[in-house]
Backbone bond lengths (Angstrom), bond angles and torsions (degrees), N, CA, C in turn:
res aa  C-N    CA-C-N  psi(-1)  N-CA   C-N-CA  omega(-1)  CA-C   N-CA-C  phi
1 X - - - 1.465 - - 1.528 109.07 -
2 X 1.526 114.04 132.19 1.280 89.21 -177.21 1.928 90.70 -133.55
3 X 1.058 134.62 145.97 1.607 158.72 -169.89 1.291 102.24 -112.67
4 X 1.683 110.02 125.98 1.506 118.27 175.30 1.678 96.17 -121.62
5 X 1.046 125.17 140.27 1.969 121.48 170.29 1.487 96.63 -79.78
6 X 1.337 136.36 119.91 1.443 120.34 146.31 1.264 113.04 -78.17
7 X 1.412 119.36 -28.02 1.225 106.75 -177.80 1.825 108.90 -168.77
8 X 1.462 105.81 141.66 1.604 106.15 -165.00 1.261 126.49 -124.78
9 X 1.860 108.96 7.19 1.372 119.05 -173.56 1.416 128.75 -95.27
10 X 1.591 109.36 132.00 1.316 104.52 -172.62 1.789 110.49 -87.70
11 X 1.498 107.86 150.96 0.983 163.61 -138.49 1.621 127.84 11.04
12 X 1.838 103.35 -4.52 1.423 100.14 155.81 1.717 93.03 -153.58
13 X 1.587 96.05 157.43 1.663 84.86 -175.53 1.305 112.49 -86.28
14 X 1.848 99.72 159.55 1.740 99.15 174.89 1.474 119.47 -70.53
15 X 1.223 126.92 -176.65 1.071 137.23 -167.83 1.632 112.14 -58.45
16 X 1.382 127.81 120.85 1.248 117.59 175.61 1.576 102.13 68.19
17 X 1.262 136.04 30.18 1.366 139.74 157.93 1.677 105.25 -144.07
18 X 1.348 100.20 -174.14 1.408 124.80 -171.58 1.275 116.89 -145.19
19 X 2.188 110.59 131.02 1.335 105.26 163.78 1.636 124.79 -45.19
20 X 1.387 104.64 -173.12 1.554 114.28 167.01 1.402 142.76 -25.30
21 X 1.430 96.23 88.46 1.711 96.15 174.61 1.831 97.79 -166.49
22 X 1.536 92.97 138.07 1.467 112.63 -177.44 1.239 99.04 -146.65
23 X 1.358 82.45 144.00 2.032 117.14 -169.48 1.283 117.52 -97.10
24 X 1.511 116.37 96.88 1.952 100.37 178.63 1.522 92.35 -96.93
25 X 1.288 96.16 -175.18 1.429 112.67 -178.01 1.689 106.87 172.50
26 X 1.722 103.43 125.49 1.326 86.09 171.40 2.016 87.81 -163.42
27 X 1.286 92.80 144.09 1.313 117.56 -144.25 1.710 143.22 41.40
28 X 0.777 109.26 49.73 1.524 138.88 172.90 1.729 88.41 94.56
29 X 1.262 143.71 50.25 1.958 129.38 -171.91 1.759 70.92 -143.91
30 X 1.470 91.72 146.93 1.770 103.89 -140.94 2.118 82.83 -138.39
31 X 1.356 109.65 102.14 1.872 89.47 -178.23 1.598 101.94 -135.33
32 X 1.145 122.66 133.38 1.373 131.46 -160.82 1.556 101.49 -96.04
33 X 1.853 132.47 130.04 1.195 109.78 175.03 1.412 87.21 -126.51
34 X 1.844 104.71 140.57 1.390 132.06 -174.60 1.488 104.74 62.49
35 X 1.487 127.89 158.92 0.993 151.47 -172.32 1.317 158.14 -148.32
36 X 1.847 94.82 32.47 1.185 130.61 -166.41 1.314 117.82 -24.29
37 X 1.151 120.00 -177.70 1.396 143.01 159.49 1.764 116.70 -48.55
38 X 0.656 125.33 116.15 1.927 120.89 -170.05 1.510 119.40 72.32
39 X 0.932 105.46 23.27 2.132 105.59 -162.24 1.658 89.78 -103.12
40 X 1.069 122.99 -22.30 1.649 96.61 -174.02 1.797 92.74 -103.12
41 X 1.054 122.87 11.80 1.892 115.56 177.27 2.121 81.75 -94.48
42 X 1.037 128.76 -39.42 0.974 139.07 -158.13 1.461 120.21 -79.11
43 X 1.657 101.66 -44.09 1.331 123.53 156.45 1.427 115.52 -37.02
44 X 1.149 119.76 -51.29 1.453 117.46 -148.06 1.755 101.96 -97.77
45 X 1.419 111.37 25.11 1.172 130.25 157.07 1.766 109.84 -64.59
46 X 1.094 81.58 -46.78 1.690 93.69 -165.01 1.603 116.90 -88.90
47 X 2.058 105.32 -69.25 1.486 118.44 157.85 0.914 117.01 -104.72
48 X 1.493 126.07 -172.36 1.439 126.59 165.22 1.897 96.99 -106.11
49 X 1.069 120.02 -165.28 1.786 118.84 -148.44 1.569 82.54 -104.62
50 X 1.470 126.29 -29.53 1.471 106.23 177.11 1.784 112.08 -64.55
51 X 0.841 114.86 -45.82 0.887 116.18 173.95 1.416 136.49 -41.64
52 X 1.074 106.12 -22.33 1.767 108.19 169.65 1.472 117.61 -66.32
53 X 1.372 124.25 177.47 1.433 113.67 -146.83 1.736 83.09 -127.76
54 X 1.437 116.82 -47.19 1.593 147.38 -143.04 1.569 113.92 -151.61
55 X 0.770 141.85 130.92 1.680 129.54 132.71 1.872 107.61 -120.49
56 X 1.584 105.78 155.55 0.762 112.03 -137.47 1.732 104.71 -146.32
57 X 1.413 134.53 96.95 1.567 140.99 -138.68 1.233 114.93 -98.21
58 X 1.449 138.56 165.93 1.532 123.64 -179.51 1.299 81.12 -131.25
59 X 1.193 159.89 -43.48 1.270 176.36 -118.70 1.607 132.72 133.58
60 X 1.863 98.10 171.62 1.634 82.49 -161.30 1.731 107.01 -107.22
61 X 1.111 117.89 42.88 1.849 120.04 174.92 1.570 79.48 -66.90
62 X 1.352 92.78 146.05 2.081 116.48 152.04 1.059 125.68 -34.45
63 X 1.587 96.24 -37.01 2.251 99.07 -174.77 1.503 101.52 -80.53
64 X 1.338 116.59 7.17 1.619 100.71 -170.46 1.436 97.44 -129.12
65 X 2.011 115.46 -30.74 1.691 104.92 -169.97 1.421 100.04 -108.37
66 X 1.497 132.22 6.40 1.696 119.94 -146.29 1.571 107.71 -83.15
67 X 1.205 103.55 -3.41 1.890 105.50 169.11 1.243 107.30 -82.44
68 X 1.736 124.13 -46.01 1.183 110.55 -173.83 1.223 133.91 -16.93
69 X 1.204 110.56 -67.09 2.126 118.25 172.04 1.799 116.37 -53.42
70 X 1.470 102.76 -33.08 1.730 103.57 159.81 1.378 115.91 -53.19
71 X 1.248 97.22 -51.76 1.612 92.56 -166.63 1.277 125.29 -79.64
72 X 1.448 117.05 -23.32 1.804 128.16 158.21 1.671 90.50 -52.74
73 X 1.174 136.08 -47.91 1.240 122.10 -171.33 1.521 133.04 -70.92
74 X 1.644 92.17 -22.70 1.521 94.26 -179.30 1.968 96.82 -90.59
75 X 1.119 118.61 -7.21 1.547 109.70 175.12 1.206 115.18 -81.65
76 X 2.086 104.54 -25.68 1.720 71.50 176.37 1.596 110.98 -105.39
77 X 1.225 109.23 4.49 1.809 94.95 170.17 1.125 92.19 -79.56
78 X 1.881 150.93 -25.80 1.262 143.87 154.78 2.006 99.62 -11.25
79 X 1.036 99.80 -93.13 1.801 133.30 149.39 1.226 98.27 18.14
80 X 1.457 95.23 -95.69 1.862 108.56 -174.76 1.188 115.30 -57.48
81 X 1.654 126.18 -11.95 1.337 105.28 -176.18 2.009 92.37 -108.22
82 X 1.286 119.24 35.13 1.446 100.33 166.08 1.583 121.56 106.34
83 X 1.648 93.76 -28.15 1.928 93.89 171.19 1.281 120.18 -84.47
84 X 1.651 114.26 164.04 1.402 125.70 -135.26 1.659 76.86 -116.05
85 X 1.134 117.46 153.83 1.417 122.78 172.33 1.742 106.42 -174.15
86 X 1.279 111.12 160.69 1.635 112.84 -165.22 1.859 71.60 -124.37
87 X 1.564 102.74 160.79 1.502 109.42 178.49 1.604 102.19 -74.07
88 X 1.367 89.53 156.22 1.977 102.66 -158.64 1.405 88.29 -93.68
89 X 1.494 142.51 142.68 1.115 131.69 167.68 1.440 110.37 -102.47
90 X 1.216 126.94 133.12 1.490 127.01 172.59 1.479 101.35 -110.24
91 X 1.457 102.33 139.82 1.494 131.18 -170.59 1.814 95.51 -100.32
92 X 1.490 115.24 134.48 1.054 125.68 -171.14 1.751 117.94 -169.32
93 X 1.361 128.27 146.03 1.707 120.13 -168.84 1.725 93.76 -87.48
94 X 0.954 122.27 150.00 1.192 137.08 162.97 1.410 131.60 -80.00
95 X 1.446 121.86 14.92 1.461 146.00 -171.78 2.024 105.91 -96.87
96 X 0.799 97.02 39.77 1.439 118.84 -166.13 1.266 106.41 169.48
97 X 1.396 113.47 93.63 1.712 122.30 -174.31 1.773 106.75 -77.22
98 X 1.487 113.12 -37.77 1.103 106.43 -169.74 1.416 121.93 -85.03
99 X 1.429 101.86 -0.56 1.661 111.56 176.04 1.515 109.29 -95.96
100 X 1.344 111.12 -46.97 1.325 114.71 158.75 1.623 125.11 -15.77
101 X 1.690 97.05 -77.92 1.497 134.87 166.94 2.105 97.21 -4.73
102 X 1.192 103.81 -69.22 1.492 140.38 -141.27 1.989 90.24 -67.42
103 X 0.999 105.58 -29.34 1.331 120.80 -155.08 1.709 111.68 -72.01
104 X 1.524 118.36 -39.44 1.390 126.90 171.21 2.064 94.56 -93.98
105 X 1.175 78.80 132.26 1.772 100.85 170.40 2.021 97.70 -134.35
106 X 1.696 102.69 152.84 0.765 122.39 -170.97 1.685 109.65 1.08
107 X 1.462 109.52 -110.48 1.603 126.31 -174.13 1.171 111.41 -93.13
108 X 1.722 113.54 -20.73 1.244 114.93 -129.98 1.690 99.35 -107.64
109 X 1.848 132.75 -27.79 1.168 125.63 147.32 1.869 112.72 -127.81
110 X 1.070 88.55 170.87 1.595 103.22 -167.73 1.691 109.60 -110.86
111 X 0.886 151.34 99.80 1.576 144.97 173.55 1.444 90.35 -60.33
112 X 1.575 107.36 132.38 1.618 122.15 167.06 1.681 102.98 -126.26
113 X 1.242 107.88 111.45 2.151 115.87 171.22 1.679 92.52 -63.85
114 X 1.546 81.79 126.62 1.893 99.71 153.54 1.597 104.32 -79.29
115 X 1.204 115.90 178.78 1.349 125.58 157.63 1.092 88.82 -128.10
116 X 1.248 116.70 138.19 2.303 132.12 178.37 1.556 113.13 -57.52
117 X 1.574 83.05 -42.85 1.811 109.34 -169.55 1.394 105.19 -59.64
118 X 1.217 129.66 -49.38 1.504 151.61 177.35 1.394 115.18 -64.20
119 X 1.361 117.48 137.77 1.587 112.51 163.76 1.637 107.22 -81.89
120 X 1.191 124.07 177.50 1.269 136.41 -162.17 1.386 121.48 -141.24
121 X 1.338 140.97 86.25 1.088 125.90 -163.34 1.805 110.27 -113.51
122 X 1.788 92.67 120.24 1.724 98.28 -171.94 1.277 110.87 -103.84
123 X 1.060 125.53 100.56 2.072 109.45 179.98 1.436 98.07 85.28
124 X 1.269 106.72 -145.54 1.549 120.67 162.82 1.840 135.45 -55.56
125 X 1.335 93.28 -9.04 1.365 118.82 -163.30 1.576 107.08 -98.93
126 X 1.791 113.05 146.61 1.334 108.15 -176.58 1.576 84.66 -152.98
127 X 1.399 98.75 115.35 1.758 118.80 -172.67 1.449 92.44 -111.02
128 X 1.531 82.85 163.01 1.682 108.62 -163.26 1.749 102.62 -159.79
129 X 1.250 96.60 109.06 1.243 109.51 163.35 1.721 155.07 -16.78
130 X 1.035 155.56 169.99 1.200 157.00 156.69 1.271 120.77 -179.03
131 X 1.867 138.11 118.59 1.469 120.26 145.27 0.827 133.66 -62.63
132 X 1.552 122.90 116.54 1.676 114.65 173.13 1.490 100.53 -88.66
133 X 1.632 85.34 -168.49 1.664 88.74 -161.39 1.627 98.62 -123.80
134 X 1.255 109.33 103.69 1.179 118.83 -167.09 2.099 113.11 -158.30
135 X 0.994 136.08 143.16 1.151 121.05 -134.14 1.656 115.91 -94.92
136 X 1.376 101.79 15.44 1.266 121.87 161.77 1.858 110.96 -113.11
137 X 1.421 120.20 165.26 1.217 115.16 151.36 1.581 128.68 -40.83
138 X 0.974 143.27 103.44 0.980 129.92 -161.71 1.903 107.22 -149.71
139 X 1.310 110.87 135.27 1.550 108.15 173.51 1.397 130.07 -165.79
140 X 1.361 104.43 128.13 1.596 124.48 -175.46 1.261 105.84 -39.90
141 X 1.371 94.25 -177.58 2.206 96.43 -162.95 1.976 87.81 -151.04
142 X 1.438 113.88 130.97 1.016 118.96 161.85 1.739 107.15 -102.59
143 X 1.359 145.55 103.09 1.074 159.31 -178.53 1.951 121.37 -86.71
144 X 1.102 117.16 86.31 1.170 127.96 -156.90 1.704 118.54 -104.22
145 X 1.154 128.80 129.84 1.540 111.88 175.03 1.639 91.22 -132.75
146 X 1.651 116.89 -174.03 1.031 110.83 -159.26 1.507 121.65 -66.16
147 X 1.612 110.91 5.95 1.332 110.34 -159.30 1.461 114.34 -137.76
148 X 1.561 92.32 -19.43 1.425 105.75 178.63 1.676 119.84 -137.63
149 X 1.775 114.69 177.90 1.130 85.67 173.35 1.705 88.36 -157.33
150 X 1.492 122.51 140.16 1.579 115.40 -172.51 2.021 96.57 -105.08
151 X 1.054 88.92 150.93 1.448 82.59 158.85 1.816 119.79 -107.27
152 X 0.994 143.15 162.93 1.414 133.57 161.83 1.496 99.77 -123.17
153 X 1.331 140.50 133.74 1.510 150.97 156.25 1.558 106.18 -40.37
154 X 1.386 96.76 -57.63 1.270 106.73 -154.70 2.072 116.43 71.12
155 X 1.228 115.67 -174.19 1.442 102.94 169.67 1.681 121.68 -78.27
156 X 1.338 105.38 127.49 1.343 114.77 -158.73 1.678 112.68 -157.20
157 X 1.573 119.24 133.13 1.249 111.24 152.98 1.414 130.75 -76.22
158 X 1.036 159.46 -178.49 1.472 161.17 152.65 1.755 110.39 -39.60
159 X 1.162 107.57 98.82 1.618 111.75 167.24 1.552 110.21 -121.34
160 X 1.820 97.43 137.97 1.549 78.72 178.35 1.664 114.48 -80.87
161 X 1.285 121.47 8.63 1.643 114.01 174.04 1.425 105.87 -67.20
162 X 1.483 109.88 -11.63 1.694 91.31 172.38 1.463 113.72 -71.03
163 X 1.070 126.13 -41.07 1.572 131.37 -171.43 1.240 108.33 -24.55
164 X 1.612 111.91 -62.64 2.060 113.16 -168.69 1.573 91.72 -83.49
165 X 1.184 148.36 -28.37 1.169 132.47 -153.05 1.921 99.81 -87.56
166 X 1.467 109.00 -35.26 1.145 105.72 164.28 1.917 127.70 -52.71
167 X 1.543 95.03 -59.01 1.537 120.83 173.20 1.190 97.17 28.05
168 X 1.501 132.97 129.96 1.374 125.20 123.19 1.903 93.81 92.84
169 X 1.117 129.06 -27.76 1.341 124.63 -157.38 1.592 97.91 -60.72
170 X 1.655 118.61 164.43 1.431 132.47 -170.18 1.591 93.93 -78.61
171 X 1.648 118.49 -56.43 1.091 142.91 -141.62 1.181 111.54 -140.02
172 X 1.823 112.11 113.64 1.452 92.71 177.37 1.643 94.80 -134.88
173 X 1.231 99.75 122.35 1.826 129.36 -179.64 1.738 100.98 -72.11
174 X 1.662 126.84 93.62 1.496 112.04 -154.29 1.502 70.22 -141.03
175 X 1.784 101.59 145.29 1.594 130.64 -172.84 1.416 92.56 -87.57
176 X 1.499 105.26 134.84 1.441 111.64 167.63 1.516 113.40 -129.24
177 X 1.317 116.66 51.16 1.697 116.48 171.05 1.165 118.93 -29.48
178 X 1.064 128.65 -32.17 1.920 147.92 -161.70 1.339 131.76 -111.90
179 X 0.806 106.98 132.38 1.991 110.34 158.46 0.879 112.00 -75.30
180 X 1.582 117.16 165.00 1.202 132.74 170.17 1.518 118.31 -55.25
181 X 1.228 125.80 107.06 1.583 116.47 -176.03 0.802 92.32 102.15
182 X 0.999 170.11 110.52 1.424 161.98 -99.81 1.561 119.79 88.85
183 X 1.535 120.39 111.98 1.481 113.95 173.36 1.484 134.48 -75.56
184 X 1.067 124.07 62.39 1.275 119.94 -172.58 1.321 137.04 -46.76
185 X 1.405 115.62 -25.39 1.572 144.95 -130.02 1.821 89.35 -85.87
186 X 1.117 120.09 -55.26 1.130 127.05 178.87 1.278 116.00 -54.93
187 X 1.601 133.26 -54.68 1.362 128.03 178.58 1.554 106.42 -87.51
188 X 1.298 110.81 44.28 1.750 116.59 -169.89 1.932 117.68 14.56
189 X 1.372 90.42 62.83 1.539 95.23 162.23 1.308 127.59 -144.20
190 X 1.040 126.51 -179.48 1.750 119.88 -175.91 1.359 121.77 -115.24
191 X 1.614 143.64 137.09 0.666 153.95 130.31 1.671 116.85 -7.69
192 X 1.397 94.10 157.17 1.624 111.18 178.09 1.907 105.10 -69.87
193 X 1.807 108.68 -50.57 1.143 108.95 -168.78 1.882 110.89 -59.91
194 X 1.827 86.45 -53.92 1.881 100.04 179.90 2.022 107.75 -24.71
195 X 1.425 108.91 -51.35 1.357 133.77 -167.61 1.274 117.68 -65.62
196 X 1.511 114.61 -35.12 1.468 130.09 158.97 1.222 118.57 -74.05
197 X 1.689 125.94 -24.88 1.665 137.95 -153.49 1.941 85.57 -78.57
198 X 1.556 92.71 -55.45 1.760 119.02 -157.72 1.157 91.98 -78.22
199 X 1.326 173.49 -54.57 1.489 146.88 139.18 1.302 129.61 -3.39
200 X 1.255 113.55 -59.25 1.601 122.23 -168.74 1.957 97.18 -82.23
201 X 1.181 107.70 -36.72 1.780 97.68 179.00 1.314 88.80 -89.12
202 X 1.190 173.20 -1.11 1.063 151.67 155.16 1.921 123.05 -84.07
203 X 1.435 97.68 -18.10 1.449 107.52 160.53 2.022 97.26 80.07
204 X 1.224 128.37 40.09 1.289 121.82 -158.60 1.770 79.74 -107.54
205 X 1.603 104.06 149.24 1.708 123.39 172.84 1.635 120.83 -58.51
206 X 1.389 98.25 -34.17 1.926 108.86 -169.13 1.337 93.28 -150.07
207 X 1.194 109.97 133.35 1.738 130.86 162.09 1.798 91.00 -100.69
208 X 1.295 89.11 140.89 1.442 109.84 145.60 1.411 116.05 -136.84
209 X 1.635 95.03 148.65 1.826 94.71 -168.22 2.133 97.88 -110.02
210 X 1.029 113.32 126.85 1.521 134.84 -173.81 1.366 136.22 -104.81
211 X 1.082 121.69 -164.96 1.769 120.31 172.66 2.055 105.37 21.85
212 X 1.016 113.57 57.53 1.480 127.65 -151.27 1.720 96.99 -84.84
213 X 1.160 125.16 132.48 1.462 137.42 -176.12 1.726 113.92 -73.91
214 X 0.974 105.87 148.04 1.700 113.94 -155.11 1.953 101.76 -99.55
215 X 2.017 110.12 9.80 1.152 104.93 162.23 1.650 118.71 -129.31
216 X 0.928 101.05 161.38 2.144 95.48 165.20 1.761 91.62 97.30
217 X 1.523 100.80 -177.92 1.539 109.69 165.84 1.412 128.33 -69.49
218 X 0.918 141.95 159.12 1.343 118.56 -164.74 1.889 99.44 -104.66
219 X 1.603 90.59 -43.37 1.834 112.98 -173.70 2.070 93.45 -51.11
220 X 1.107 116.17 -34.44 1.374 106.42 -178.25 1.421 124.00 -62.57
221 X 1.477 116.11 -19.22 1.343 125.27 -160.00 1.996 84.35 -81.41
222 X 1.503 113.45 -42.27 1.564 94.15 -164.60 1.826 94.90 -88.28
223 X 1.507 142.19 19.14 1.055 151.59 159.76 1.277 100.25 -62.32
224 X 1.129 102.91 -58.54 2.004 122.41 -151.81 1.540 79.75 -75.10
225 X 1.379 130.69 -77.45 1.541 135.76 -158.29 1.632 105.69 -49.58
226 X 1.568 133.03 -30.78 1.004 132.23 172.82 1.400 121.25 -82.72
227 X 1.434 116.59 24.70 1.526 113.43 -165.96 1.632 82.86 -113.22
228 X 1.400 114.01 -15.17 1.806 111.87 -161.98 1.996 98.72 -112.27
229 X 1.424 112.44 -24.29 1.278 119.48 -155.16 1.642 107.10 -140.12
230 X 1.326 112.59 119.97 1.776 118.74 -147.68 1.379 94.82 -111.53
231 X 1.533 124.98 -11.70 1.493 114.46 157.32 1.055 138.05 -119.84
232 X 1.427 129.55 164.76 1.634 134.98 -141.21 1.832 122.35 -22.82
233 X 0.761 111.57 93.15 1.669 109.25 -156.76 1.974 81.68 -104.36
234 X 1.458 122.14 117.66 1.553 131.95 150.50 0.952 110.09 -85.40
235 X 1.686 108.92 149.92 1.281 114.78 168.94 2.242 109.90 -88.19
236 X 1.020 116.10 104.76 1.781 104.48 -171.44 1.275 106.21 -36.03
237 X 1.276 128.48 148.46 1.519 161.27 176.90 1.586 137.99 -150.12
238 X 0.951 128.64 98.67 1.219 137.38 157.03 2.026 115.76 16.16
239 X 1.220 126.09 91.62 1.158 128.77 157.34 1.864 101.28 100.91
240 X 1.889 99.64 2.12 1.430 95.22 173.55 1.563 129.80 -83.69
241 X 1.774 109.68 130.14 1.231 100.87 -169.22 1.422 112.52 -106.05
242 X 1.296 115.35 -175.52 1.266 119.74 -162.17 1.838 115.88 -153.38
243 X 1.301 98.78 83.48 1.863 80.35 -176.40 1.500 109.13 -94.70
244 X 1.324 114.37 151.82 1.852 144.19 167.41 0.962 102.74 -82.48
């Protein structure tokens, strides 16, 4: 399995980057999760939009769906100019009808409802659920192949149901809106420390810290996260990959 960041910023992207969206891929099956704001100009660093296999939603805020309607657009001038494509299905909860709604366009993608309760298996991939606690519907993704398994937070305050649901994971992709000392709880997000706490009790190989705040130092957030969590803690970045 290998994980590329297109993009890791919370709630609008910085300049010449893009919110939320990360690229797995593992054996040539290509599935995009979240789809922020700038992620498909960013995308096409890597593939072009036919090329995806899946994409795949945690919820519908802007920083996570606001490409969606780009990218129905670049499939069908895809379309008009001659490329072959089967409709892209995007995976999404149905607890938000009108975001849902948004998700099938013409021929060209299909909105498919997860159930949370249910595992999910896309391609090579067998996802597994979580509610975080954040003030929309919203839910983490355990992403598993035969050998590995990443976690993503998604947007979230500190719950301890993450602890077992994390367990054991290689990789865990965890939102750090916050500093240390820092109240997150209210705008349902987590801290730098929370992010370091939930690594080390969850026993995961690599933290990465994400959805990254647009004030303060940034290098402090993996300071603070390494005071709680003693292995490989990244700071997320733009075009960084990651193979399992």
């Amino acid at each position: 399995m290998n994980v590329t960041i297109i993009g890791c910023w919370g709630g609008y992207p910085k300049v010449n980057e893009a919110s939320s969206g990360y690229l797995f891929e593992e054996g040539g099956f290509k599935m995009l999760v979240d789809c922020g704001s700038g992620v498909l100009s960013r995308l096409q660093n890597h593939i072009q939009p036919e090329q995806l296999d899946a994409v795949l939603l945690s919820h519908y805020h802007p920083d996570h769906v606001a490409d969606i309607g780009v990218m129905q657009h670049a499939l069908l001038i895809g379309k008009h100019l001659g490329k072959e494509t089967s409709p892209l299905p995007i995976y999404g909860h149905q607890e938000d009808e009108s975001g849902f709604s948004t998700l099938t366009y013409k021929d060209l993608t299909a909105g498919k409802a997860y159930t949370p309760d249910e595992k999910l298996s896309v391609g090579p991939f067998t996802v597994e659920f979580l509610r975080t606690v954040h003030p929309v519907p919203c839910y983490a993704m355990k992403i598993s192949n035969h050998r590995a398994s990443v976690v993503y937070t998604a947007d979230s305050a500190y719950q301890e149901a993450f602890i077992p649901f994390v367990k054991g994971s290689s990789l865990l992709l965890c939102e750090s809106n916050f500093y240390s000392g820092m109240d997150g709880q209210a705008a349902g997000h987590m801290t730098s420390t929370e992010a370091g706490r939930l690594a080390r009790l969850a026993e995961v190989n690599t933290l990465v810290l994400t959805h990254l705040p647009h004030f303060g130092d940034l290098s402090k957030l993996k300071k603070e996260a390494q005071e709680e969590f003693y292995g490989t803690v990244l700071l997320a970045q733009q075009d960084l990959e990651i193979g399992l």
